[in-house]
BAFI-3210 file (N, C-alpha, C; in Angstrom, 3 decimals, decimal comma, padded with zeros to 6 digits):
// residues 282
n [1|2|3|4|5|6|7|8|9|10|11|12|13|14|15|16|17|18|19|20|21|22|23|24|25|26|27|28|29|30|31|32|33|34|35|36|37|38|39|40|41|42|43|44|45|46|47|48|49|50|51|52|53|54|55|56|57|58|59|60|61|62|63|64|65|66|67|68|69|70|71|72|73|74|75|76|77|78|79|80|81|82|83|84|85|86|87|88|89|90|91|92|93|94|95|96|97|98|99|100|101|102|103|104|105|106|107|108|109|110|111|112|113|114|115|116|117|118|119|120|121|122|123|124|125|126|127|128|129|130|131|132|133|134|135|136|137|138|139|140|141|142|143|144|145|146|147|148|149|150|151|152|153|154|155|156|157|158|159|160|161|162|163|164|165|166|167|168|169|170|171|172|173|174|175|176|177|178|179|180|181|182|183|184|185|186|187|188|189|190|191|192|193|194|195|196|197|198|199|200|201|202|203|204|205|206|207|208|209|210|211|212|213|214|215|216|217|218|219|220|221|222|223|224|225|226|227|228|229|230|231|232|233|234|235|236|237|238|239|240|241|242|243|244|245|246|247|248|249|250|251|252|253|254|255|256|257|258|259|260|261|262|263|264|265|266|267|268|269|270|271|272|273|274|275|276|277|278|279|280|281|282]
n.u [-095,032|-092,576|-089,292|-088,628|-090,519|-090,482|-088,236|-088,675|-091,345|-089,229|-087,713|-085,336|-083,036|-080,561|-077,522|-077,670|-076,253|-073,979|-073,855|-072,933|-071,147|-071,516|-073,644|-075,467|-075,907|-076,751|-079,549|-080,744|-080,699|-082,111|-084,123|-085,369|-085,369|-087,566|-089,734|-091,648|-091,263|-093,973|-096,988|-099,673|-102,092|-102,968|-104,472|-105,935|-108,375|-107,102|-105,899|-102,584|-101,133|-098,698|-097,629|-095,613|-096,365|-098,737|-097,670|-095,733|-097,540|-099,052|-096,671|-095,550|-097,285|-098,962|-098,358|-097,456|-096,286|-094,861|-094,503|-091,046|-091,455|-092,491|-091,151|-088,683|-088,851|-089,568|-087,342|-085,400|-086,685|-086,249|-083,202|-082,749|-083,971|-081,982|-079,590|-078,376|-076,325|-078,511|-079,800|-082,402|-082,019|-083,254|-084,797|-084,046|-085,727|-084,340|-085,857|-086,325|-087,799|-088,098|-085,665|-083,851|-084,047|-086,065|-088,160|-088,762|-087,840|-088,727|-088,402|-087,157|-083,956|-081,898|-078,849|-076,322|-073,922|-070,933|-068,508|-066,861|-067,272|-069,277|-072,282|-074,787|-078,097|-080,743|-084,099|-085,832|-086,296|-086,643|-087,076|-084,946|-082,951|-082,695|-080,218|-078,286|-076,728|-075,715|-074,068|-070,996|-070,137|-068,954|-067,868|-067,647|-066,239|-066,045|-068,965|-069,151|-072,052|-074,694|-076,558|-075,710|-072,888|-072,731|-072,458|-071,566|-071,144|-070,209|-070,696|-069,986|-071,238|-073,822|-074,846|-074,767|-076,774|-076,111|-075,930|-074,447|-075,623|-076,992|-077,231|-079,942|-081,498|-084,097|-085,484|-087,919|-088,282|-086,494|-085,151|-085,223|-085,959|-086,220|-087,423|-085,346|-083,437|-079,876|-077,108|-074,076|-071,825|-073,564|-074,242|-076,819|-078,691|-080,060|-080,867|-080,451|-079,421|-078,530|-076,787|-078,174|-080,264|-083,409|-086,878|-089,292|-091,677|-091,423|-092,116|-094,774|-096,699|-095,935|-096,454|-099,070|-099,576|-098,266|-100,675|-102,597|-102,348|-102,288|-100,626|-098,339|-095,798|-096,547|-099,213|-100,570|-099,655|-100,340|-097,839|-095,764|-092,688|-089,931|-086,774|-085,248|-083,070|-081,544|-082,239|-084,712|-088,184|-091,118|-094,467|-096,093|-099,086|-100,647|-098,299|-095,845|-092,300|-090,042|-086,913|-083,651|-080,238|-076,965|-076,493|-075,253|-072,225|-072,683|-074,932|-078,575|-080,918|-084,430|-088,006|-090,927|-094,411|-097,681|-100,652|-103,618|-106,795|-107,196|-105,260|-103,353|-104,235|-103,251|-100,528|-099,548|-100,090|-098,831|-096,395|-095,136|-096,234|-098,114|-101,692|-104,341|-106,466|-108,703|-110,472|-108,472|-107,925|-106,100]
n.v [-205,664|-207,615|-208,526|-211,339|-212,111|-210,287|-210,766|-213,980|-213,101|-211,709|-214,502|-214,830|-216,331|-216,713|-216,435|-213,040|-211,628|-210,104|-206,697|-206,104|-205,315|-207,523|-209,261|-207,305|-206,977|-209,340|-209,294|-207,511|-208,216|-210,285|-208,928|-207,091|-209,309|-210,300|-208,556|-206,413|-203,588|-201,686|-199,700|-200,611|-200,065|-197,570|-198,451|-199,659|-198,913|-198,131|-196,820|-195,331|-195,613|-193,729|-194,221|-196,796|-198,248|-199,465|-199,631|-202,295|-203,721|-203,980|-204,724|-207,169|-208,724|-208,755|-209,357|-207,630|-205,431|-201,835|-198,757|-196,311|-195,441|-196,684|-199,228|-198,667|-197,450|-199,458|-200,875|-199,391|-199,610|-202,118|-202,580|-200,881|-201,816|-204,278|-202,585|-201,783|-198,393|-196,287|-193,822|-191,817|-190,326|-187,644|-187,119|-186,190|-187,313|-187,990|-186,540|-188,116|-187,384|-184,473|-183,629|-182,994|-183,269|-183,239|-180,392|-180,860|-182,713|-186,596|-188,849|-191,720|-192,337|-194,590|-194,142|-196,005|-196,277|-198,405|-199,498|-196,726|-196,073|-195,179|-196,537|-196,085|-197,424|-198,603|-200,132|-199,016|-198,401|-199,936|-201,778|-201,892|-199,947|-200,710|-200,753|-203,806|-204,449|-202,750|-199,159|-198,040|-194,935|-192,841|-190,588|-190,935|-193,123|-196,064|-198,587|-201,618|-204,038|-206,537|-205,935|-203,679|-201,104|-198,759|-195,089|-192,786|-189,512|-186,423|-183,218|-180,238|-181,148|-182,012|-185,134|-187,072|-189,723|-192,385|-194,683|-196,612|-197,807|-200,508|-202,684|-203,397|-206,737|-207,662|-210,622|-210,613|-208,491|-207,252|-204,887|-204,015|-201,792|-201,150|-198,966|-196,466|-197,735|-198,199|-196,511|-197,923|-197,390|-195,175|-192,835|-193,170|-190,792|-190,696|-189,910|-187,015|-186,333|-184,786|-185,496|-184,839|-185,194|-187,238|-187,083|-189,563|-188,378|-186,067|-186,224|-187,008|-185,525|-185,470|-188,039|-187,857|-186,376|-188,038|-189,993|-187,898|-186,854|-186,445|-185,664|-187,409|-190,088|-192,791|-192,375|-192,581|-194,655|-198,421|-200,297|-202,847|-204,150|-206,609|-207,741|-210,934|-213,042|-213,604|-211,142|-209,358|-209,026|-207,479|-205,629|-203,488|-201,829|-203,389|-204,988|-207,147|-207,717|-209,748|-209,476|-210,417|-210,135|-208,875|-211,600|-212,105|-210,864|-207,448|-206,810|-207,217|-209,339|-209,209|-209,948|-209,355|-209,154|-209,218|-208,661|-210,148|-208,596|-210,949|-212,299|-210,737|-210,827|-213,398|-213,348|-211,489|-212,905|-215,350|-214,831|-212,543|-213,306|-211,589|-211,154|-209,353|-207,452|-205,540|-204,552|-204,461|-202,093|-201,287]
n.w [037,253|035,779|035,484|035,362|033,877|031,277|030,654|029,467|027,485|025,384|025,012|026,476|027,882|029,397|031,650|033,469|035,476|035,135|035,081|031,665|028,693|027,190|027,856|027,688|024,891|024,345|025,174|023,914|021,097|021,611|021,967|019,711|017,630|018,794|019,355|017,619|015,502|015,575|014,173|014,659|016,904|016,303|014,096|014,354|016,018|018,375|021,019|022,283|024,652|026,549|029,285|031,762|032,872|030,987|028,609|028,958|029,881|027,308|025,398|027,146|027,870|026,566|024,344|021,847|019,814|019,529|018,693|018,810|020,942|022,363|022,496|023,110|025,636|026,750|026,616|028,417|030,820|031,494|031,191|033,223|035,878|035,951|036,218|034,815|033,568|032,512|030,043|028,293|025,208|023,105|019,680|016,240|013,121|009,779|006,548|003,532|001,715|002,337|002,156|004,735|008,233|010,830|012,136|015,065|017,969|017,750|017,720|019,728|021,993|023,087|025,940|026,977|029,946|029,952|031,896|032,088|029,298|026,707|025,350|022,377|022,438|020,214|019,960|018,521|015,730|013,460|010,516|007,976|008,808|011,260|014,427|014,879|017,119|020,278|019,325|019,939|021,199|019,506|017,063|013,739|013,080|011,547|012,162|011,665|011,259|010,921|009,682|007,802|007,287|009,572|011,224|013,373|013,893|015,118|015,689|016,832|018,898|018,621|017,216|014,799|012,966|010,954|007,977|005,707|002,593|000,992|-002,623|-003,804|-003,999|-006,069|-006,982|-008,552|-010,291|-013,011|-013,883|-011,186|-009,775|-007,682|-004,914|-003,271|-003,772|-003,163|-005,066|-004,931|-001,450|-001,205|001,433|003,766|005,986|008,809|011,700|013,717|017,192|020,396|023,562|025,288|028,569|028,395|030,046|030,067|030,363|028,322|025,965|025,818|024,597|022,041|021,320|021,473|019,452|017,026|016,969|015,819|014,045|010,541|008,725|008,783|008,670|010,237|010,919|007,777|006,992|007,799|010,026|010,467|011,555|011,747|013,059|012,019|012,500|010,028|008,637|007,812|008,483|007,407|007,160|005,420|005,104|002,904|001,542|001,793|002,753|002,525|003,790|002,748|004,552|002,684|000,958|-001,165|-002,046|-000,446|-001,531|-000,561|-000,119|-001,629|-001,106|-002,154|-001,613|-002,437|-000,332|000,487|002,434|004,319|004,047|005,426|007,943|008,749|007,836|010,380|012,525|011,998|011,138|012,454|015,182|016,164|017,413|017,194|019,001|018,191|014,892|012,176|010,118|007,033]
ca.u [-094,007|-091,502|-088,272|-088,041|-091,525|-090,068|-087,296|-090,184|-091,700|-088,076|-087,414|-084,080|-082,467|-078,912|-077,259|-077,309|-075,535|-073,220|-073,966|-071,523|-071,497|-072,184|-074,853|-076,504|-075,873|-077,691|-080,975|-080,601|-080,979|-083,900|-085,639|-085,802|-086,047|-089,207|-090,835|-092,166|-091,542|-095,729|-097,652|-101,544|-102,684|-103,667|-105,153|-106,892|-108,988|-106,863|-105,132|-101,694|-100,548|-097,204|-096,974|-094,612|-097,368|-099,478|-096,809|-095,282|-099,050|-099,205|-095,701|-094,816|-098,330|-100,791|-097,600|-097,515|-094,859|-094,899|-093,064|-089,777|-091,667|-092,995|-090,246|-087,266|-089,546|-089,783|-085,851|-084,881|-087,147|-085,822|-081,893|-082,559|-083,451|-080,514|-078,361|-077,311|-076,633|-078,817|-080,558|-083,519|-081,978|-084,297|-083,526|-084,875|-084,939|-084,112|-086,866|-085,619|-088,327|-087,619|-084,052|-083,684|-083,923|-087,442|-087,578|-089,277|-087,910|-089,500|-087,766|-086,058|-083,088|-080,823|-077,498|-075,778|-072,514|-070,456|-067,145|-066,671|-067,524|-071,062|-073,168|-076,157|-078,698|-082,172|-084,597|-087,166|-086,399|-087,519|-087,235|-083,533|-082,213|-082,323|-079,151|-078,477|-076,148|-075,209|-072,970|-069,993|-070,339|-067,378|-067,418|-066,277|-065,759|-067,481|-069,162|-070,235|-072,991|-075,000|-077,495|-074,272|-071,956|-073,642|-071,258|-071,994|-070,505|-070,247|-070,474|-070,448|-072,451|-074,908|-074,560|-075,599|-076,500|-075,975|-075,637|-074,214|-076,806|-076,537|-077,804|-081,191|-081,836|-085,427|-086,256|-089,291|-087,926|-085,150|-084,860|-084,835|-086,602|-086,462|-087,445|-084,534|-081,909|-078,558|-075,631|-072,683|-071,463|-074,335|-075,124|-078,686|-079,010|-081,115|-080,994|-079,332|-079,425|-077,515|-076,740|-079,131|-081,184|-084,791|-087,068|-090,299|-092,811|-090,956|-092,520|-096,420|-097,106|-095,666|-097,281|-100,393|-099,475|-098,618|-101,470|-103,666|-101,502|-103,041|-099,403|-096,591|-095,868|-097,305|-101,149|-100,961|-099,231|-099,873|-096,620|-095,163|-091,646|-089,267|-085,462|-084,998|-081,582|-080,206|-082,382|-085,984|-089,547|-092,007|-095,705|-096,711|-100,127|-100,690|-096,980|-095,102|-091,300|-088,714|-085,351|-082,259|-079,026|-075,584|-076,955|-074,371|-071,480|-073,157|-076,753|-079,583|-082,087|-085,524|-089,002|-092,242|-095,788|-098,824|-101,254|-105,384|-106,940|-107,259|-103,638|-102,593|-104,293|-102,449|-099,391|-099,444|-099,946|-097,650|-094,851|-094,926|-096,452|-099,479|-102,998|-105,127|-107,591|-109,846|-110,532|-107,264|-108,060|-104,290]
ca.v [-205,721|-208,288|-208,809|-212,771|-212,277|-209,508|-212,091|-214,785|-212,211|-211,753|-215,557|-215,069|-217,275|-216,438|-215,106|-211,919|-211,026|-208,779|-205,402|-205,938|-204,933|-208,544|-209,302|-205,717|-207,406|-210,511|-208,790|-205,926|-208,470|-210,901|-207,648|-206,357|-210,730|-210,485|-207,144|-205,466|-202,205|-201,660|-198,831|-200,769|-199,800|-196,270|-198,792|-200,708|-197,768|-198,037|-195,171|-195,473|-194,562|-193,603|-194,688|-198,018|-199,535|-199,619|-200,218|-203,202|-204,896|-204,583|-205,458|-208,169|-209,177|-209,218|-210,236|-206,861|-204,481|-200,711|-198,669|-196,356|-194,462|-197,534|-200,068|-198,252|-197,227|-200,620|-201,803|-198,278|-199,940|-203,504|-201,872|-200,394|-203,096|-204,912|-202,510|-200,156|-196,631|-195,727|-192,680|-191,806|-189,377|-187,476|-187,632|-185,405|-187,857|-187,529|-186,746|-187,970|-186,432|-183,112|-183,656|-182,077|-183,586|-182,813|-179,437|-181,098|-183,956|-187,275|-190,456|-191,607|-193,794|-194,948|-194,250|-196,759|-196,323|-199,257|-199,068|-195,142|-196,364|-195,183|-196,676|-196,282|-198,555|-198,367|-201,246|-198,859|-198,113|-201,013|-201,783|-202,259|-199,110|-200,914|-201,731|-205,327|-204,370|-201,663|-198,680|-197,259|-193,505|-192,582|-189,957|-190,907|-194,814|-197,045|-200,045|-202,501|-204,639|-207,621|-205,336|-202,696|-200,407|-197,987|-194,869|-191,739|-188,463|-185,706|-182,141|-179,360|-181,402|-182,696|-186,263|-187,353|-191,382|-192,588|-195,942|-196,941|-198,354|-201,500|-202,620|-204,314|-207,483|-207,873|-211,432|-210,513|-207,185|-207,450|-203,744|-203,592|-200,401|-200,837|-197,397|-196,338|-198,556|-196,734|-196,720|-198,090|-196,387|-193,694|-193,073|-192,902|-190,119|-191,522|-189,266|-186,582|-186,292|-184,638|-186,157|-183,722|-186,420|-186,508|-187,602|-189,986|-187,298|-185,065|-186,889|-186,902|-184,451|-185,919|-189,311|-187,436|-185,488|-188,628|-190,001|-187,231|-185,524|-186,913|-186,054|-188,201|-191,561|-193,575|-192,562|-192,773|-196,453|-199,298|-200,704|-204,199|-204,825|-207,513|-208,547|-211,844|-213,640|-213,444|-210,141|-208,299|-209,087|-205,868|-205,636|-202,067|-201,530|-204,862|-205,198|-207,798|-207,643|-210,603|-209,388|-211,514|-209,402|-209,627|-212,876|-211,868|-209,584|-206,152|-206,841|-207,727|-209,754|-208,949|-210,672|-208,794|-209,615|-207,776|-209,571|-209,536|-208,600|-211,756|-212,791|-209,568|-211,447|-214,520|-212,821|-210,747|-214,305|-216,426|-213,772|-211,665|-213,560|-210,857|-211,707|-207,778|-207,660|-205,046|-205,190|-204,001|-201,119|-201,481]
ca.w [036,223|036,451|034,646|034,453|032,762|030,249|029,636|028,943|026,526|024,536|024,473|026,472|029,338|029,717|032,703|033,806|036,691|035,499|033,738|031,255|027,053|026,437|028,039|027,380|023,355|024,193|025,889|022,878|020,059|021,541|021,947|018,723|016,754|019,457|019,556|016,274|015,452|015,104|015,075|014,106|017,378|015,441|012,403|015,027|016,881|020,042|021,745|022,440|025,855|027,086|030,744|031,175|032,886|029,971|027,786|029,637|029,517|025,986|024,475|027,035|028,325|025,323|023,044|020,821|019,267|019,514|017,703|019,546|022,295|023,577|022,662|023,695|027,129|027,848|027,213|029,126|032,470|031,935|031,792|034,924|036,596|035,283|036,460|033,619|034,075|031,039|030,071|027,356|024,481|022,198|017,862|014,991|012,222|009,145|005,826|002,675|000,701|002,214|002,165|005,915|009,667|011,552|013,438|016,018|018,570|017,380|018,521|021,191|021,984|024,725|026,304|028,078|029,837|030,748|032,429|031,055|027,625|026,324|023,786|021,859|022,466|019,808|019,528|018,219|014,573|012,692|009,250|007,034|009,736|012,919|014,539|015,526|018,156|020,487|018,510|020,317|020,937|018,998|015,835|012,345|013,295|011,065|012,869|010,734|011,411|009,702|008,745|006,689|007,707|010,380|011,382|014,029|013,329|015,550|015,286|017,852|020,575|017,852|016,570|013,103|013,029|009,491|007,118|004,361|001,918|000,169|-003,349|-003,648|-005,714|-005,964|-008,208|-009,718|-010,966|-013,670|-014,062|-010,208|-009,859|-005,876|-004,346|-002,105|-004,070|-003,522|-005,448|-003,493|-000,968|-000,883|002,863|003,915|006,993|010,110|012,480|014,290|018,737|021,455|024,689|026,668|029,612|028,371|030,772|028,890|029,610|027,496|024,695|026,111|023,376|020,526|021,426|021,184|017,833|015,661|016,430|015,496|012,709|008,608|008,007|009,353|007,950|010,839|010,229|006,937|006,594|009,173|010,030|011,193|010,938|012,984|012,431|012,106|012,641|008,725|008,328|008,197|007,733|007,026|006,628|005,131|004,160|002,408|001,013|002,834|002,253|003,386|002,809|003,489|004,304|002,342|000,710|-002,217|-001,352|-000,658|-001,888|-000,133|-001,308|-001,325|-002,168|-001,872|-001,800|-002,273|000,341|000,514|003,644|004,754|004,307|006,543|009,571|008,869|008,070|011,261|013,302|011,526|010,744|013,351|016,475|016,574|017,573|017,361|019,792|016,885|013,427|011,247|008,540|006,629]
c.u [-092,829|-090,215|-087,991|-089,617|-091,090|-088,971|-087,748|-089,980|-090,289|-087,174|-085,623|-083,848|-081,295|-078,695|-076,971|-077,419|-074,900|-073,693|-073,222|-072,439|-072,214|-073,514|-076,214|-076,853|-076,970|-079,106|-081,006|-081,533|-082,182|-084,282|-085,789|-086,137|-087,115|-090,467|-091,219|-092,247|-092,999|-096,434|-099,648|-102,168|-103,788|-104,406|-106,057|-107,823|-108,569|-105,622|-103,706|-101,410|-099,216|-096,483|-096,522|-095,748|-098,411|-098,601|-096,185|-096,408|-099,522|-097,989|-095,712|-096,288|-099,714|-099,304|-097,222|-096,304|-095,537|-094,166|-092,518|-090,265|-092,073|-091,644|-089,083|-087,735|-089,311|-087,985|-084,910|-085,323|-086,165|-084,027|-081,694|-082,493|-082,666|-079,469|-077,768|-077,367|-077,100|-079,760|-081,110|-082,914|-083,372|-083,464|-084,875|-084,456|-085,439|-085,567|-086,365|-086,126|-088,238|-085,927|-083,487|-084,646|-085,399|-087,461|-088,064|-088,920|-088,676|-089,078|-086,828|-085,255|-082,565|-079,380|-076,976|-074,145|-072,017|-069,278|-066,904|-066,875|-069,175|-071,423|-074,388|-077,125|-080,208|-082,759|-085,395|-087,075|-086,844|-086,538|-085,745|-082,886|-082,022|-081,656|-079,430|-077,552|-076,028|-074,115|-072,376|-070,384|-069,143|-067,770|-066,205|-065,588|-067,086|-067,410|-070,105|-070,697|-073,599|-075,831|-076,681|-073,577|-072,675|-072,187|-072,324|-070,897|-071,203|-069,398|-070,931|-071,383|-073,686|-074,577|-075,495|-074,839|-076,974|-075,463|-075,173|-074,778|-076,148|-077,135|-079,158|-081,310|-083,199|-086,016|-087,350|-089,281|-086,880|-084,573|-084,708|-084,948|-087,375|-086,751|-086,560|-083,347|-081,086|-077,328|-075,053|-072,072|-072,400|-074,384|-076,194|-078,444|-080,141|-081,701|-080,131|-079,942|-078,181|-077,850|-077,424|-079,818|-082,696|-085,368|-088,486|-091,692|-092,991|-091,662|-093,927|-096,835|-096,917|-096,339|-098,255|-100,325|-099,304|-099,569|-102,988|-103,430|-101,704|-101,392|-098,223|-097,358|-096,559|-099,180|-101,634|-100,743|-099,390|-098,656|-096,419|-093,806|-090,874|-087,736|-085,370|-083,220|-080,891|-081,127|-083,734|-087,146|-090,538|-093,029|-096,216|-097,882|-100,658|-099,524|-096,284|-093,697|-090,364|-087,412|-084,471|-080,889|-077,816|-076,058|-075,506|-073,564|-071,969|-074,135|-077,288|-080,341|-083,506|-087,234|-090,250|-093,386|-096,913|-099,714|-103,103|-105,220|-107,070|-106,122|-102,869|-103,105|-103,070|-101,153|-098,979|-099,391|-098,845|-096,370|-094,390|-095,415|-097,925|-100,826|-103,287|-106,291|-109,003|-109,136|-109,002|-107,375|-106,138|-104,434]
c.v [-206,523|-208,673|-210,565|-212,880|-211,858|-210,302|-213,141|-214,457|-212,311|-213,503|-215,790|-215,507|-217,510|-216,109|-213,797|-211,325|-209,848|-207,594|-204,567|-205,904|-206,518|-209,181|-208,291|-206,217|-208,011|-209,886|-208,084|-207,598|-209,696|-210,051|-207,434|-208,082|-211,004|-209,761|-206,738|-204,345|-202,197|-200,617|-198,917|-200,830|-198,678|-197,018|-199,619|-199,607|-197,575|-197,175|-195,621|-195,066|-194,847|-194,485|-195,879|-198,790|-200,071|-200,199|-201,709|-204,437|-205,031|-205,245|-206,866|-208,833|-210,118|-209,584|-208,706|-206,505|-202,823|-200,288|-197,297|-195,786|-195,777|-198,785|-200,051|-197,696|-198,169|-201,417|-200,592|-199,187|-201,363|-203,638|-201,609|-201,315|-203,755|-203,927|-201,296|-199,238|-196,440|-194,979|-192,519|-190,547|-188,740|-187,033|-187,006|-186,336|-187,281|-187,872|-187,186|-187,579|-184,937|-182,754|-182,699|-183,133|-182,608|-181,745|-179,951|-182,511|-185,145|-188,927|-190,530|-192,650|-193,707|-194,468|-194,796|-196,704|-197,797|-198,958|-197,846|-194,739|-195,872|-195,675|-196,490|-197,429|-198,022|-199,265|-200,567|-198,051|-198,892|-201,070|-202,326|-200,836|-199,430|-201,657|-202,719|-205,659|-202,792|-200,409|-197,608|-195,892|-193,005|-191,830|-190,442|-192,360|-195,491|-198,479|-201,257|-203,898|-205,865|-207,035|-203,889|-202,088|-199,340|-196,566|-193,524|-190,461|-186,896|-184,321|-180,497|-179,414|-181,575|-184,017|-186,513|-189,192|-191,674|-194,463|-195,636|-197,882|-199,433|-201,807|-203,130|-205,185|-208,037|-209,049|-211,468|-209,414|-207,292|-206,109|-202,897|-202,271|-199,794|-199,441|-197,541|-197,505|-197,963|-197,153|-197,035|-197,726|-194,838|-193,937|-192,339|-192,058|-190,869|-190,849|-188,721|-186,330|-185,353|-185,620|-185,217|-185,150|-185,946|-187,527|-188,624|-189,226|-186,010|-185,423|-186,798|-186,311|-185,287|-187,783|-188,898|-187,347|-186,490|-189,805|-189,340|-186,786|-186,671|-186,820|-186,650|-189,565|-192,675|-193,410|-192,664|-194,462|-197,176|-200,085|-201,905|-204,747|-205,687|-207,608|-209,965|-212,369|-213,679|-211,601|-209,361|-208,993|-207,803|-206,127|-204,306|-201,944|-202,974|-205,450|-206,482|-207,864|-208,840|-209,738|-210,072|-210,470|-209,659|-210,712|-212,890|-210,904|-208,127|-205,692|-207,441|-208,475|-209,634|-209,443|-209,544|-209,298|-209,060|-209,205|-209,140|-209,595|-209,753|-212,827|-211,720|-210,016|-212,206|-214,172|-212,247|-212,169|-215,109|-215,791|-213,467|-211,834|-212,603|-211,139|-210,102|-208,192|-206,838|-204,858|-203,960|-203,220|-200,801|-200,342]
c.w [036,740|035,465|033,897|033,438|031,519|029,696|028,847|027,740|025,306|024,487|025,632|028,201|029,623|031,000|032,996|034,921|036,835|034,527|032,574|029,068|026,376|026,620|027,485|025,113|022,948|024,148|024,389|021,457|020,096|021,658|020,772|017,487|017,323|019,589|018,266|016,061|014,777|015,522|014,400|015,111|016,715|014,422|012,910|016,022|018,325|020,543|022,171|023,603|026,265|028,951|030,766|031,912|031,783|029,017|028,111|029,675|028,063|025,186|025,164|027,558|027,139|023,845|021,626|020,393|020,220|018,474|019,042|020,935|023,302|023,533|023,384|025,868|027,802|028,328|028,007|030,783|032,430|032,177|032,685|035,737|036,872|036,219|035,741|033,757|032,593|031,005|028,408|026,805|023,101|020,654|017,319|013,978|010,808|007,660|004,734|001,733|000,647|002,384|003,764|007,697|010,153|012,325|014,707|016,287|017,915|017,186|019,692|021,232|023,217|024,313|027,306|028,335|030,751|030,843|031,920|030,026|027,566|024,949|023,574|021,662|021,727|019,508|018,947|016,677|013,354|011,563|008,924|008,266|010,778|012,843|014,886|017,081|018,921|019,420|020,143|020,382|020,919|017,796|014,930|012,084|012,604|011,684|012,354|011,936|010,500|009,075|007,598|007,810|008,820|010,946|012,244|013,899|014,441|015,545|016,276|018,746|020,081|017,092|015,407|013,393|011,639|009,554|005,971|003,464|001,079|-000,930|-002,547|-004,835|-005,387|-007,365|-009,036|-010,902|-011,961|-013,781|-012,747|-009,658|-008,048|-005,551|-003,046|-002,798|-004,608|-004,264|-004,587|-002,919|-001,079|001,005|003,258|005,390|007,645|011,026|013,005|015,885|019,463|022,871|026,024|026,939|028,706|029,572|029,792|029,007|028,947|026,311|024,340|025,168|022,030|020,271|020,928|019,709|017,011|015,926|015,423|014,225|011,444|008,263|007,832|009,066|008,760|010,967|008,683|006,447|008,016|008,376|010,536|010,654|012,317|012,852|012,811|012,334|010,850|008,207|007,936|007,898|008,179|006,496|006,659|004,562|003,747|001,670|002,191|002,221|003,221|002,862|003,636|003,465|003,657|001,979|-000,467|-001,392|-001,370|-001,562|-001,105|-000,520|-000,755|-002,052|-001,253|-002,683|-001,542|-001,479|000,322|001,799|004,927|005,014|005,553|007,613|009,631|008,664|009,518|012,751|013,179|011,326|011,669|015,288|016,964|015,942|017,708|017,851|018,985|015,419|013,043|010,233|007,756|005,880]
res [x|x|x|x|x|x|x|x|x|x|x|x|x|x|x|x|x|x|x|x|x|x|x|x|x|x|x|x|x|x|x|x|x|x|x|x|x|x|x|x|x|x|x|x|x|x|x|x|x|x|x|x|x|x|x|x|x|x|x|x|x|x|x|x|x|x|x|x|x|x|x|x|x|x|x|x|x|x|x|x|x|x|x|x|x|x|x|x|x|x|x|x|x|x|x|x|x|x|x|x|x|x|x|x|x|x|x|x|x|x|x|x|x|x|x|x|x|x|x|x|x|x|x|x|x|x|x|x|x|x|x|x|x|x|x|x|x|x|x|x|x|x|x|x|x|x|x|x|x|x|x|x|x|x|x|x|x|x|x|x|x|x|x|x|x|x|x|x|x|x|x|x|x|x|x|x|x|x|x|x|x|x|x|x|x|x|x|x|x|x|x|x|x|x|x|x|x|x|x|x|x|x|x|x|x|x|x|x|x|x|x|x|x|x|x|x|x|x|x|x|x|x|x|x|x|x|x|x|x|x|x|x|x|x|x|x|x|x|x|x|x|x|x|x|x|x|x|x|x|x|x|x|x|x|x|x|x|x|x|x|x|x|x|x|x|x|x|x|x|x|x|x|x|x|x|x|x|x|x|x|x|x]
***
C-alpha cells in the first residue's frame, strides 16, 4: 500500500507537506470526484471485505468505489499517513420512511483535528447528501456548501448532521413530481453520531448484516453515485440521474434516464470509470 499510488488513484498532485485544513480539502474532494459511492459488489456475486488491505486493492488498484465502510476506511489510512490526527466515528442514519434514526450503528465517518479545531470529514455518503468539503465541528452554524446549506446541531453529547433541501427542476416533468422535492427551507435529517473512538472492527458485523439482510436499501437497489465538479451523477437500478447544483438560484437541475441493460455497462465505464470484473444483476 502506497500513498503516491492512492494519490494516482484520486487524480491528485499537489503538495502535501503540511497537515494543514487546506490541503486535507484538496485530498477530500479528488476523493469523492474519483471514488463512487458503490455498493454492486453485492449485485455482482462478490463478498465485500472489511480489512484495508482488501479494500485498498479494490478502490485504488482495480479502479472501484465502495460505499462508507470501505471509502471512508481507505481516506482514514491515507490521513494517517499524511499526518492527521484523525479518528473513525460511528452514525445512526436517518429513515425518512420511518421518520426515526436507525437503532443500530450503520455508517461511519471521520474526525479530524487540526490545530485544536476538529472537523468532520465523510467521503462515504454519496448521492445529493455528500459534503464537498470538510464541516467544522461547531453546533447550530450553518456551512454552506456547493452542494446547499449543510448545518450540525448538538445535543447532550449526540450530534444531529442535517441539510437544507433545495427545489428540483426536472425538464421532462412539468408537474415536477420529483420524489423528495422539498419545499424551501425544509431540512432533510442525515444522521446523528457521538464522538466516542470506534475502532473499524467495530463494524465487522454490520458489514456482514447488509449484505445478507433482504431489508436495507443496499440489497435491494444497486448503487453508483460520484460528485462531479458542478454536481452529481447516480446510477440506481437502471435510472441514471445527472443533476447540476444551484443552476438557477436554489434549484437544482435534474435529467433522468431510464437505461437498458446494456447501457448500465456503458454507463458504469463511461460515467463512472468502472470496469466489473462479474456479470451485473441491477
Amino acid at each position: 500500500m502506497n500513498i503516491q499510488e492512492y494519490f494516482g488513484r484520486i487524480s491528485y498532485n499537489k503538495p502535501h507537506k503540511d497537515a494543514d485544513l487546506q490541503t486535507l480539502t484538496a485530498i477530500f474532494q479528488h476523493h469523492i470526484q474519483t471514488i463512487p459511492f458503490e455498493n454492486l459488489s453485492m449485485h455482482c456475486g462478490e463478498a465485500i471485505e472489511l480489512d484495508l488491505q482488501s479494500t485498498y486493492d479494490k478502490i485504488v488498484r482495480k479502479k472501484r468505489g465502495g460505499w462508507c465502510l470501505e471509502i471512508n476506511h481507505l481516506l482514514f489510512w491515507a490521513l494517517q499517513e499524511l499526518g492527521y490526527d484523525v479518528c473513525i466515528l460511528g452514525a445512526n442514519s436517518y429513515e425518512p420512511a420511518e421518520k426515526e434514526y436507525t437503532s443500530e450503528i450503520n455508517h461511519i465517518l471521520l474526525k479530524v483535528v487540526i490545530k485544536g479545531d476538529s472537523y468532520i470529514v465523510d467521503a462515504g455518503f454519496g448521492g445529493a447528501y455528500q459534503t464537498w468539503q470538510p464541516l467544522m465541528l461547531i453546533s447550530g452554524k450553518d456551512q454552506p456548501q456547493v452542494p446547499g446549506i449543510f448545518h450540525l446541531m448538538e445535543d447532550n453529547g449526540t450530534w444531529y448532521f442535517e441539510k437544507v433541501k433545495r427545489k428540483h427542476y426536472i425538464p421532462e416533468q412539468s408537474n415536477n413530481d420529483f420524489p423528495d422535492t422539498p419545499e424551501l427551507g425544509n431540512i432533510r435529517k442525515i444522521y446523528r453520531f457521538t464522538l466516542e473512538p470506534r475502532h473499524i472492527d467495530d463494524f465487522k458485523e454490520l458489514n456482514t448484516y447488509l449484505q445478507v439482510s433482504p431489508d436495507n436499501i443496499l440489497r435491494q437497489k444497486s448503487i453508483c453515485s460520484l460528485q462531479t465538479t458542478n454536481g452529481l451523477l447516480a446510477l440506481v437500478g437502471w435510472t441514471f440521474t445527472d443533476m447540476k447544483y444551484n443552476y438557477t438560484e436554489d434549484t437544482d437541475l435534474v435529467n433522468i434516464t431510464t437505461l437498458t441493460d446494456e447501457e448500465v455497462e456503458k454507463t458504469l465505464k463511461d460515467k463512472f470509470n468502472i470496469v466489473l470484473e462479474n456479470k451485473l444483476v441491477p
